[in-house]
C-alpha positions as CSV (number, residue, x, y, z in Angstrom):
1,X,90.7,27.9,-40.4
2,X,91.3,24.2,-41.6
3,X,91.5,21.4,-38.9
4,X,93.8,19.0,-40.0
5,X,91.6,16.1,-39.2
6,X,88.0,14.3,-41.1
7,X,84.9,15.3,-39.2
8,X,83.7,18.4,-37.3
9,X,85.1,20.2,-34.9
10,X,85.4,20.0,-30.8
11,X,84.4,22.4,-28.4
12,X,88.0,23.1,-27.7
13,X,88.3,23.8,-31.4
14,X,85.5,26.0,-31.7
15,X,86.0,28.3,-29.1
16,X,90.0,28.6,-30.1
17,X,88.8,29.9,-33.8
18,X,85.9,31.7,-32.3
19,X,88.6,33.3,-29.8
20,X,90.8,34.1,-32.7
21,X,87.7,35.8,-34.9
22,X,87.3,37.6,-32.2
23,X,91.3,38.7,-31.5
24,X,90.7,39.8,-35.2
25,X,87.4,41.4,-35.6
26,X,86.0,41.8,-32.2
27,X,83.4,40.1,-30.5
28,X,81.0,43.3,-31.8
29,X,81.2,41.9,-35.2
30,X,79.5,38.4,-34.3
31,X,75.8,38.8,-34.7
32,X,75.0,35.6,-33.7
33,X,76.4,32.1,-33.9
34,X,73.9,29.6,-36.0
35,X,75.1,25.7,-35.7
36,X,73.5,22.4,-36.1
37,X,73.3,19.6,-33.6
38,X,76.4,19.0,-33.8
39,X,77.7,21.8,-32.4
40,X,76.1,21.7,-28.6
41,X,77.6,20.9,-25.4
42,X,78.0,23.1,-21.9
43,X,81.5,23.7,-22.1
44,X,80.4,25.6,-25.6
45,X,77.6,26.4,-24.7
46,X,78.6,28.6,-21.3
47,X,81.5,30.0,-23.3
48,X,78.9,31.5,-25.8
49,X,77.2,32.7,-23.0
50,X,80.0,34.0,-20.5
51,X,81.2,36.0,-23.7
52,X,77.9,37.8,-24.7
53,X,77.6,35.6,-28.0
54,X,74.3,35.1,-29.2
55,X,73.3,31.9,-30.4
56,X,70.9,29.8,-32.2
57,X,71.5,25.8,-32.1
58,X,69.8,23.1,-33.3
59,X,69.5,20.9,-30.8
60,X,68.1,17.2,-30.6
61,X,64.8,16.4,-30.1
62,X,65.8,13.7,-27.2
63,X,68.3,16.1,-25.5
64,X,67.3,16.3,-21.8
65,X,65.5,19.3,-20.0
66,X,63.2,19.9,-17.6
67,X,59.5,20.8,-18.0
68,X,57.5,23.3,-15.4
69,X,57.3,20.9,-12.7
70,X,61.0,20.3,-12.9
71,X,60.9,16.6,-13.9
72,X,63.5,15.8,-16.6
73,X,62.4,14.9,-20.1
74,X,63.2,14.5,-23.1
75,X,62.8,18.3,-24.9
76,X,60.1,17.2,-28.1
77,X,57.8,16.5,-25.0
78,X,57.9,20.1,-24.1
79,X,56.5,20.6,-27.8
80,X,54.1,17.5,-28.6
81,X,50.8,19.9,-28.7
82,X,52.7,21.2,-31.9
83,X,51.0,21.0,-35.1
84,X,53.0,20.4,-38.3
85,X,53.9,24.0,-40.0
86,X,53.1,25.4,-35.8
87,X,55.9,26.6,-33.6
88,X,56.0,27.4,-30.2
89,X,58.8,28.9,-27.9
90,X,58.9,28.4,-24.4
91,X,58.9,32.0,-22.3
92,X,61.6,30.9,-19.7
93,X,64.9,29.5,-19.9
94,X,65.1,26.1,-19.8
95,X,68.7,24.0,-18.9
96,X,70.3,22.0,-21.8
97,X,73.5,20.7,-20.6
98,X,73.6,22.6,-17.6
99,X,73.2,25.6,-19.7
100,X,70.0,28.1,-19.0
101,X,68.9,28.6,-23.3
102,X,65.6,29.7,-24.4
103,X,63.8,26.9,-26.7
104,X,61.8,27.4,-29.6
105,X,60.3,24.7,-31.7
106,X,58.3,24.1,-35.4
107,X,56.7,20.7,-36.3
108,X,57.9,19.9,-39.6
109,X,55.2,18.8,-42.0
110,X,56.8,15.1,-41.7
111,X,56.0,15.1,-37.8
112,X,59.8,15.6,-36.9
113,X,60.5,19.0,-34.6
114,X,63.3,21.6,-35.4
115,X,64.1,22.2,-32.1
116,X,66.7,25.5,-31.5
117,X,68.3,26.5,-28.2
118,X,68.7,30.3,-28.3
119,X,71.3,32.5,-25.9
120,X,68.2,35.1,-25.5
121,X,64.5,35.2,-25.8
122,X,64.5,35.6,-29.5
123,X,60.7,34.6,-29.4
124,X,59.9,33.0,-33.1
125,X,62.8,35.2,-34.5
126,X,64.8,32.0,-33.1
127,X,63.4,30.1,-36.4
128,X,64.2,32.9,-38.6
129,X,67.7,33.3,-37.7
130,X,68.5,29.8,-37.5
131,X,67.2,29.5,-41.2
132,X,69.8,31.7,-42.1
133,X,72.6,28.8,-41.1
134,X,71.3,26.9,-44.3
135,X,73.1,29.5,-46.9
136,X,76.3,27.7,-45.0
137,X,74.8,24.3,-46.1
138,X,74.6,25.6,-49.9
139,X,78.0,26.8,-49.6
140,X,79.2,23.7,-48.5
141,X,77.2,22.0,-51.6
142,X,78.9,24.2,-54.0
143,X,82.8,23.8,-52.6
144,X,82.3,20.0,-52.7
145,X,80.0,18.5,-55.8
146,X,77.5,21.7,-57.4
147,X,80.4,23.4,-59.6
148,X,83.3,24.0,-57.3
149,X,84.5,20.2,-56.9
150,X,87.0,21.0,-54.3
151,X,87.5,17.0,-53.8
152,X,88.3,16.6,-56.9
153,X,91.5,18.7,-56.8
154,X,93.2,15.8,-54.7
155,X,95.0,19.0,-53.4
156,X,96.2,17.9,-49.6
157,X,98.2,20.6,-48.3
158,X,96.6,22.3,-46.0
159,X,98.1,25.4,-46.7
160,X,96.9,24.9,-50.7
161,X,93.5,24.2,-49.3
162,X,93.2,27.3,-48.1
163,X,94.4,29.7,-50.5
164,X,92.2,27.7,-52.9
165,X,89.0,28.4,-50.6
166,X,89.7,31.9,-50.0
167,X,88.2,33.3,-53.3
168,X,85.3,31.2,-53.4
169,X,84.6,31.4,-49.8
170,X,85.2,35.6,-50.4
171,X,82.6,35.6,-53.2
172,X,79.8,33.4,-51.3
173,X,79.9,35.5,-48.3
174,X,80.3,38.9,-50.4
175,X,77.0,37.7,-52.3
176,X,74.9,36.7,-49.1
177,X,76.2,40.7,-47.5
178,X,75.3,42.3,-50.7
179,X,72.0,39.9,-51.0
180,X,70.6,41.3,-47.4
181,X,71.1,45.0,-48.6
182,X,74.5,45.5,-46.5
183,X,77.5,47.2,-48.0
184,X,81.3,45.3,-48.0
């Protein structure tokens, strides 16, 4: 779905396209959702949650939580005994937003954390899965400058837009299926 607008997406947004996957494919075909710290917020957040959808979301390292004696902090102090290369998830749910999420954290060689709020206890499984979101990165790489050029077409129909994405889009997801051994 094309938003006919520049930057991301709202929460309202999300969980009307998200709602409309679902009216299409059912909720049994969503594995997990994977976003980036964008993509956070209670109202989003609880709707994953009230629907069974499991997540995995960057979140920011100063988002606000609480640590074990229920003081509120920011959430990279929960992980500052963190080695870079080590990660580390927490065992019980902690609140982000308002939201109860399991966290799970890596220190990056540079020092920075990669901090990811999960729906469940997915233990260091959380990591793996959230790597996964970065074949969406690539694909947005190729649409835009690494062969596809999509800006380029000065195409601004919306309508055009999408027909011209479906084939692309169609072959990049077919590739990453066929890739992890599942059939289409």
């Amino acid at each position: 779905m094309l938003l006919d607008k520049r930057g991301n997406s709202n929460t309202q947004e999300r969980i009307d396209i998200l709602a409309d996957f679902i009216k299409q494919f059912g909720k049994n075909s969503i594995l997990r959702v994977l976003a980036d710290r964008e993509f956070i917020g209670e109202k989003w957040f609880k709707y994953l949650k009230n629907n069974g959808i499991n997540f995995n979301i960057r979140i920011k390292k100063d988002a606000k939580t609480t640590n074990s004696q229920g003081q509120e902090v920011q959430v990279k102090n929960l992980f500052l005994h963190l080695k870079p290369a080590e990660s580390f998830t927490i065992e019980d749910p902690r609140l982000i937003t308002g939201v109860p999420v399991y966290l799970t954290a890596l220190r990056l060689s540079d020092g920075e954390f990669l901090i990811v709020a999960s729906s469940k206890n997915d233990g260091q499984n959380a990591l793996e899965y959230y790597k996964e979101r970065w074949q969406i990165e690539t694909l947005f790489s190729c649409l835009k400058s690494r062969g596809f050029n999509l800006e380029e077409t000065r195409v601004t129909d919306l309508e055009r837009i999408k027909k011209l994405l479906i084939v692309p889009v169609i072959a990049f997801v077919g590739r990453i299926v066929l890739a992890n051994g599942n059939t289409i």
